[in-house]
Phi, psi and omega in degrees: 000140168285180167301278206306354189262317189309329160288002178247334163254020122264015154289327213266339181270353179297145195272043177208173146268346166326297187261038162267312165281343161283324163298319215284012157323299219269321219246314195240047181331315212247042179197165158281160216251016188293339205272303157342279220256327133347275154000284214302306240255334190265349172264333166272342174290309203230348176105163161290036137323151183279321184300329144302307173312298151359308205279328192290302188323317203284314192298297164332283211303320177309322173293320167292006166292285181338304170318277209321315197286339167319281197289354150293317184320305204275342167288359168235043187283322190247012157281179185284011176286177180247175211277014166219035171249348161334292194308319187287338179255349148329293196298328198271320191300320190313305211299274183336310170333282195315336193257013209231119180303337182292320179296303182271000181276335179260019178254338149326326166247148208281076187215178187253025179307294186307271159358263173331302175297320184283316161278323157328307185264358182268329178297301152341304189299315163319317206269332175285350156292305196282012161275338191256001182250305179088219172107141222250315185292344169276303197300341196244301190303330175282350160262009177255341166295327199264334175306290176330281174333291196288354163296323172258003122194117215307348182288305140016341202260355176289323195267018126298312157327331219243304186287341176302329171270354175291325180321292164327290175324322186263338178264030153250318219235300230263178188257160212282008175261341154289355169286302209301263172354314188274346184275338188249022176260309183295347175263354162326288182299324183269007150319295210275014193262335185300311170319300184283348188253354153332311191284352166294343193285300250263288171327356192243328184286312165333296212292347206245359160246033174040022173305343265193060206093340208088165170309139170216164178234208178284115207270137190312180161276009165272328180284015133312310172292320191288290188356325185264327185280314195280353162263346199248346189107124136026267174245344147312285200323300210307332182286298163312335175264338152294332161266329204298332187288284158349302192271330162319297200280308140347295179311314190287315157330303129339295157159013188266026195320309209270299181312336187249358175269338158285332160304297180289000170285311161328308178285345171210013175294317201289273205326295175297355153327268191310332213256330180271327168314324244242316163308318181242355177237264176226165174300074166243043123331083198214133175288350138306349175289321186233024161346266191302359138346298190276005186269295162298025181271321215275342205248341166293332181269338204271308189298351168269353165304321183283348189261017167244142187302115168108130153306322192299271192322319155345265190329284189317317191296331195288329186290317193296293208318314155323278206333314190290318145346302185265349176278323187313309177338301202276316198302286167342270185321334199281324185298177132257154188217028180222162181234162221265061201273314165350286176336281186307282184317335146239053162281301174311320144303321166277002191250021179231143173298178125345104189086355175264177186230165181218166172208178217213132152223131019297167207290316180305331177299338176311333169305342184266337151279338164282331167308330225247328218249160198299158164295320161302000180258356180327305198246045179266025173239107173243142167320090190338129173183130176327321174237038155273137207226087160269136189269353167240126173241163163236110206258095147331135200253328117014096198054058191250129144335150165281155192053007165303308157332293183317312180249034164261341184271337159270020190262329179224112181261324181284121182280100149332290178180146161248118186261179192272129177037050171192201159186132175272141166219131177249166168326000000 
């Protein structure tokens, strides 16, 4: 278990859902408690096992394979392709989705990511229906969606942001009933955007005292772009960026302007978003932020797949593409990537008398250590704070300040065990 599933399964474990909403202010600060209470309810059905717990995350990532094929259907609805050459490039983005470690590596873990993406894009899809169909039953699902997206965790408020200038965009540019439509989805969203942003204060004051992940730092003026290399792989992106560049362009040519002028808005307004917030408020660059990014990465690379001369030539692009996709995958899997906190706890635990206590930093890990240690054993784990005198800590190697380590280590000078991404130390 991570830190982070550990703030997730104690909000989620609580024996009400009452207090499921009370925890979860204090454990998840930068969401509503929908990721939560979801949990608690998928935790009485199948148990806290991490692999249950997990199993939710895994049910989301799948349903968004489904989404994507929506949301290209409804994004190319109204272009010159024809409606089944939509599907082939629908089938092709699901297939690239479905196969790309950024998309499944976060439906592994029991956090509200998956969630989150997945009401992203069903919210996307509406809105782009109800721009080019309209209709009081689209126009109410795209606001019970974009609630839902910023509920389940507030980084989700980019992409109504993102989507406010396409908005922007169709009332200067589109004809007047697609003016009329976009005017009354924006004054939709910023209704219910009035609503959310109290709740925005509290989680932007965490992150900008660093309350809130741990330490971060300042995302270079590069990392929008690395952002696409470092999820996708090596030797994907450049292949992948290559057709999505292909496919842009070959799309704008073709008659898909708007499809592909809303992708690429899609692909990169958030990231630069994060990149201006991280300047004038705090550091929240974080690639899970902008988790559904990639997904019009994905649907720019499937149209260049389709946008190549030959069935033949298709075919070999779409297979390198897989290839490369599934090799990044097993390269990934080959690693560990997790830190050996099971483990630590119970080094630390046999490394304590009668009466000590052990704790954990970051602070939030104690939870992970409660997961762990027997229920009758609760309260040889207290929350770290300086003037509480635990004689064991387990220092997490992750979002540590520089010298941070150094000085916890005189504080607790004697070395326990250094484990794969943690290290027990006791007084």
């Amino acid at each position: 278990m991570s830190p982070d599933e550990g703030a997730s399964w104690a909000a989620a474990s609580a024996p009400t859902a009452a207090e499921v909403i009370a925890r979860q202010p204090l454990l998840n600060p930068g969401e509503l408690p929908v990721h939560d209470l979801m949990l608690h309810g998928w935790i009485l059905l199948f148990g806290s096992s991490l692999s249950a717990m997990r199993s939710l995350s895994a049910a989301f990532g799948t349903l968004s394979i489904l989404l994507v094929y929506f949301v290209v259907c409804e994004l190319f609805a109204e272009s010159a392709l024809t409606r089944d050459d939509i599907k082939v490039v629908a089938g092709l983005t699901a297939l690239v989705f479905a196969v790309n470690l950024v998309t499944i590596k976060y439906s592994r873990e029991a956090r509200m990511y998956p969630l989150m993406l997945a009401a992203i894009l069903a919210q996307v899809a509406m809105l782009l229906r109800a721009i080019r169909v309209g209709g009081l039953a689209n126009y109410a699902a795209v606001v019970v969606l974009t609630a839902i997206s910023i509920a389940s965790n507030f980084a989700a408020v980019l992409i109504p942001a993102t989507e406010g200038l396409w908005l922007l965009y169709l009332i200067v540019r589109a004809d007047n009933a697609k003016r009329r439509r976009a005017w009354t989805i924006a004054l939709a969203l910023a209704g219910a955007g009035l609503i959310l942003v109290p709740k925005l204060f509290s989680p932007l004051h965490a992150a900008a005292t660093g309350s809130v992940g741990g330490w971060r730092k300042l995302p270079a003026w590069y990392e929008p772009f690395a952002l696409f290399n470092k999820a996708t792989g090596s030797f994907a992106f450049p292949f992948l960026a290559a057709l999505a560049i292909w496919g842009a362009v070959h799309g704008w040519r073709r008659g898909a302007r708007d499809a592909v002028g809303f992708a690429l808005l899609w692909m990169w307004a958030p990231p630069l978003m994060m990149v201006a917030a991280s300047y004038t408020i705090a550091p929240v660059f974080v690639e899970r932020y902008a988790l559904s990014c990639f997904v019009p990465f994905f649907i720019l690379a499937a149209l260049g797949i389709f946008e190549l001369p030959g069935d033949l030539v298709r075919a070999g692009a779409l297979a390198i593409a897989v290839a490369f996709s599934v090799g990044h995958i097993v390269s990934y899997d080959r690693k560990p990537h997790d830190a050996q906190y099971r483990e630590a706890i119970g080094l630390a635990d046999s490394a304590l008398k009668p009466g000590e206590v052990m704790t954990a930093v970051p602070s939030y890990a104690i939870e992970v250590i409660r997961y762990y240690l027997p229920p009758d054993q609760l309260d040889r784990a207290v929350r770290y704070n300086q003037s509480v005198s635990a004689a064991a800590l387990i220092l997490g190697d992750q979002n540590l300040a520089p010298g941070a380590a150094q000085s916890y280590g005189r504080t607790y000078p004697q070395v326990v065990a250094r484990l794969r991404g943690v290290t027990v130390l006791r007084r």
